[in-house]
C-alpha positions in Angstrom: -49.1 19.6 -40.5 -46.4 22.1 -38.9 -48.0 20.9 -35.4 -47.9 17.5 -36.1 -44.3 17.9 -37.1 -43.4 19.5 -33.9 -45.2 16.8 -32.2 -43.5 13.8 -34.0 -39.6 15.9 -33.4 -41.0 16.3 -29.5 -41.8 12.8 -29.3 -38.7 11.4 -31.0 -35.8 13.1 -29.1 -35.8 11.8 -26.2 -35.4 8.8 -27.7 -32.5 9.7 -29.5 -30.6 11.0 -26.5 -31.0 8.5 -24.6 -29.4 6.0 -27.4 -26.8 8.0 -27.9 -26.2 8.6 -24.0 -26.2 4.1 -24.2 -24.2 4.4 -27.1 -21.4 6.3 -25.5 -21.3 4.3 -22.4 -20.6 1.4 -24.3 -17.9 3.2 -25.9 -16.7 4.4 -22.8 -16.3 1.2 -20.0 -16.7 2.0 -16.4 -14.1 2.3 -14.0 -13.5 -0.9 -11.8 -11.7 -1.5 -8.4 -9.1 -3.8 -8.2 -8.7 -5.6 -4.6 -6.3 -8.2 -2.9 -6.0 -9.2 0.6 -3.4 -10.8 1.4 -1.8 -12.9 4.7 2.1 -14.4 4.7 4.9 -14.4 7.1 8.5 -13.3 7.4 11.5 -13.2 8.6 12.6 -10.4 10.7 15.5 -8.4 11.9 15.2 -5.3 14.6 17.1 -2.6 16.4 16.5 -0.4 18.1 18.7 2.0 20.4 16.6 2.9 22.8 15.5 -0.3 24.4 18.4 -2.7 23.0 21.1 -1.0 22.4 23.1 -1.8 19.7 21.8 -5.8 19.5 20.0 -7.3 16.4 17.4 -9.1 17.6 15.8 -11.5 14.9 12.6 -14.1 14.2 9.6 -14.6 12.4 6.1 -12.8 11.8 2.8 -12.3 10.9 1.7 -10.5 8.3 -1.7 -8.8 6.5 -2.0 -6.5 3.8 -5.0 -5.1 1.6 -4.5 -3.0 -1.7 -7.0 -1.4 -3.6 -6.6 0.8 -6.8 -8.6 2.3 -9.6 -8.3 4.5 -12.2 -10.0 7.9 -12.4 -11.4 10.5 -15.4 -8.3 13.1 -14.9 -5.4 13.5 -17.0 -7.2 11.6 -19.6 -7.9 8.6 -17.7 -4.1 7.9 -17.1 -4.0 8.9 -13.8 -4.9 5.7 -10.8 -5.4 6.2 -7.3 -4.0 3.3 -4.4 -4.9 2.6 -1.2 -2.6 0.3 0.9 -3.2 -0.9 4.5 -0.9 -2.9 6.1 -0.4 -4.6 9.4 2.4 -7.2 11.1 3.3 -8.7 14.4 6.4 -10.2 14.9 8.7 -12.0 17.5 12.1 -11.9 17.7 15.3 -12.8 19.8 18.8 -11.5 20.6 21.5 -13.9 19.7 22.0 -15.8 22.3 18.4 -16.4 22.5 17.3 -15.5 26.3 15.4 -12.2 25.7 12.8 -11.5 23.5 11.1 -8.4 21.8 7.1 -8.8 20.7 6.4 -5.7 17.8 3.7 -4.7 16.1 3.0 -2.4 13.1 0.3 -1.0 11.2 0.9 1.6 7.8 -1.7 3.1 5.6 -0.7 4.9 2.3 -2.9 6.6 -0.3 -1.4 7.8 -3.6 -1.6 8.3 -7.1 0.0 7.1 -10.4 0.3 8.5 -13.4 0.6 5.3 -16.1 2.5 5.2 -19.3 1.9 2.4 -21.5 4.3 1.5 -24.2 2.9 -1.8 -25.0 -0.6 -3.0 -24.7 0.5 -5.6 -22.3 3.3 -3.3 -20.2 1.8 -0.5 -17.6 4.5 1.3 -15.9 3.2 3.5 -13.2 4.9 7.0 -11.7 3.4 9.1 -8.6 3.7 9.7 -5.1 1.4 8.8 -2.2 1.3 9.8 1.9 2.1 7.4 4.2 1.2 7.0 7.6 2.9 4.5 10.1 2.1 3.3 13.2 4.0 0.4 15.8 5.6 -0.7 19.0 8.2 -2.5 19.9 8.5 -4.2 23.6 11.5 -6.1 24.8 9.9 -8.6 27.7 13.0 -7.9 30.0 13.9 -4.5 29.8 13.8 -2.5 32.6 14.4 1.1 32.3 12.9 1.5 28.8 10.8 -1.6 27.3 8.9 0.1 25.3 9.4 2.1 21.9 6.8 3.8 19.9 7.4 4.3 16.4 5.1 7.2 14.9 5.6 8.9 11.4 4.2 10.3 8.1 5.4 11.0 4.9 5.6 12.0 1.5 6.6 9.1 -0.7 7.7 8.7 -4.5 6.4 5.3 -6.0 6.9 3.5 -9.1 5.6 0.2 -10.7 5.7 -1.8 -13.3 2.3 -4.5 -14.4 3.0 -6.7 -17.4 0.5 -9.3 -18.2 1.3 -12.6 -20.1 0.0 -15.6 -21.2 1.8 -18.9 -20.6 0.6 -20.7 -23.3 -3.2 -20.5 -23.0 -2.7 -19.2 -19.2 -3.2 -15.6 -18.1 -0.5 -14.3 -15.6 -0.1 -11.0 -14.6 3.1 -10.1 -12.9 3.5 -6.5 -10.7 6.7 -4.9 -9.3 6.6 -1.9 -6.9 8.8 0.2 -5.3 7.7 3.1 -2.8 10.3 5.5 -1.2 9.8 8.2 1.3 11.0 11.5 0.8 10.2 14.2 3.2 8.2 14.1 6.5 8.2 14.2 10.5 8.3 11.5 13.1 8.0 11.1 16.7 11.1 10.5 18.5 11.8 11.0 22.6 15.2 12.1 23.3 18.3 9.5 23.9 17.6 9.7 27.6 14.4 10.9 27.9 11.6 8.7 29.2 7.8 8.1 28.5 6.8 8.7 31.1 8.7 12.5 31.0 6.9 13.1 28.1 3.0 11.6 28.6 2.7 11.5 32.4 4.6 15.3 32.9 3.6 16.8 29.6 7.0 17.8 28.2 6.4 17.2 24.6 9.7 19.6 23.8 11.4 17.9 20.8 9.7 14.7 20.0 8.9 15.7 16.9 11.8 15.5 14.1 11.6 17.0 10.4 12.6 13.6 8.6 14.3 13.2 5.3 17.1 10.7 3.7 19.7 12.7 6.0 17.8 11.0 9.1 15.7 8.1 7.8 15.7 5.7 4.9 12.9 3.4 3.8 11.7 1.5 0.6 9.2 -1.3 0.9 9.0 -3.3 -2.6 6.6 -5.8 -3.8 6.5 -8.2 -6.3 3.2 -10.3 -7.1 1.7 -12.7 -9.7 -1.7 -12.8 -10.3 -2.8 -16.4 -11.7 -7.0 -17.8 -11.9 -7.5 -20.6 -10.4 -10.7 -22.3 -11.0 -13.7 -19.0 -10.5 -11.0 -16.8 -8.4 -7.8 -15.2 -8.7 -5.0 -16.3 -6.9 -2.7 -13.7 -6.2 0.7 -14.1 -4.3 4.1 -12.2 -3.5 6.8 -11.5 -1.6 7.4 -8.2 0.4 10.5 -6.4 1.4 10.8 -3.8 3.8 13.9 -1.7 4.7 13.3 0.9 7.9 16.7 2.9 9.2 16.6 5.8 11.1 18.8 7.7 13.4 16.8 10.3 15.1 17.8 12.3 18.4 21.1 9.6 18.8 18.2 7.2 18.6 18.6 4.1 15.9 16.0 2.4 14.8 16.5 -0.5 12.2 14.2 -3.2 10.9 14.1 -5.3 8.2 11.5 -7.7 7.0 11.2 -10.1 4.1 7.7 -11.8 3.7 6.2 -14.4 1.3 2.1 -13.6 0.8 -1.1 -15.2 -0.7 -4.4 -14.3 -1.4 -7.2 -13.5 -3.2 -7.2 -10.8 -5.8 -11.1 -9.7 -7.5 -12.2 -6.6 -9.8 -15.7 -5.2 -9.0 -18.1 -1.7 -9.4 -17.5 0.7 -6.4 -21.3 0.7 -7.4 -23.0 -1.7 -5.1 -20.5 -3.6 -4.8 -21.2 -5.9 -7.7 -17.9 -7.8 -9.6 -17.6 -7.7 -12.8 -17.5 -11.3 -15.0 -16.8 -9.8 -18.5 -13.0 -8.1 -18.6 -14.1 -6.3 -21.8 -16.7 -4.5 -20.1 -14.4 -2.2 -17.6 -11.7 -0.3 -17.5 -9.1 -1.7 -14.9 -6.2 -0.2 -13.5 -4.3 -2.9 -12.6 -4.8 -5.8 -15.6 
């Protein structure tokens, strides 16, 4: 009888870990990945020094951007990570409307956010992220310097705030964020010094500046609204971008403000496959 006790406990465990292993998975919903990709235009205005000297040239662009975040098992699964790629091309003209400047930017940012939620429907979000940027600028008649590089990373403090609503028996959800850089370097020649001194006779002496609020101020804020429309979710905004820095008697200014629309979807980093049922995962954005 002892044996066949054994047997029958043998038999049965298994069993019984493996329904309590489903049990706590139900209890415990997996993590999703929110997504939007989004395309708009704005309206631009650029300095900079070093080609143009102290004329704002301004006009219209294009403009991409793709977000991704998700939350993650640390800090008691308050704690989201953000991914942020963004690209633009814009052209612009000086005042009197007879030259032109053609730019183009790309940034990538990855950061983290700590969320406190003080009402079931209000996430408000705290971290800090690095930031990488990359762009051009070229002004078509320029002859001793047409062309500007614009090269930096940075250390950046980001907040936001994700409230979601119903209008009557509509869902909205409505996002503001604000990211700021702190501390970080950039590339900058000197206020005299060409491109070609530097990359065709190799005297890279001084093009790269410690950067701080002293030297360079940025923000770029975003506000979206996320809204279904028929099997998909709509998702637009408007961007705002404020660059200004002043680096080797060099100034640099640009400022864009963009309208955006696109398509926003939550899915399992797991093969890839979205998620129907909002009950059944833990987002970090709704």
């Amino acid at each position: 009888m002892k044996v066949m006790h054994i047997l029958t406990l043998a038999f049965l465990i298994p069993f019984s870990l493996t329904a309590q292993t489903a049990g706590s998975r139900e209890e415990t919903p997996p993590f999703s990945t929110n997504e939007g990709t989004l395309v708009g235009a704005g309206r631009y205005n650029i300095r900079n020094s070093y080609i143009s000297d102290d004329i704002n040239y301004t006009g219209w662009g294009l403009q991409l951007l793709n977000e991704r975040m998700r939350n993650t098992s640390r800090f008691n699964r308050r704690l989201s990570v953000q991914q942020m790629f963004y690209v633009d091309l814009s052209s612009t003209l000086n005042p009197a409307k007879t030259i032109s400047e053609l730019s183009g930017f790309a940034e990538y940012s990855y950061g983290y956010h700590y969320r406190f939620q003080p009402a079931p429907q209000l996430k408000l979000l705290a971290g800090a992220a690095v930031h990488g940027l990359f762009g051009f600028l070229y002004n078509t008649q320029g002859s001793n310097n047409p062309f500007a590089l614009n090269v930096d990373a940075d250390f950046s403090l980001s907040a936001a705030a994700i409230y979601s609503f119903r209008l009557r028996d509509f869902p909205l959800t409505l996002r503001y964020q604000a990211d700021m850089p702190l501390v970080g370097a950039a590339f900058s020649p000197g206020y005299e010094q060409s491109y070609y001194e530097i990359f065709g006779l190799g005297n890279y002496s001084g093009i790269v500046h410690f950067t701080s609020l002293h030297n360079k101020f940025s923000m770029r804020s975003f506000l979206t609204l996320d809204f279904p429309v028929s099997n998909c979710t709509v998702r637009i905004g408007c961007l705002s971008k404020l660059y200004y820095s002043d680096i080797n008697r060099i100034e640099m200014h640009r400022v864009s403000h963009g309208f955006m629309i696109g398509l926003a979807k939550e899915f399992v980093s797991f093969g890839g496959k979205r998620l129907k049922n909002k009950h059944l995962y833990q987002s970090a954005f709704y």
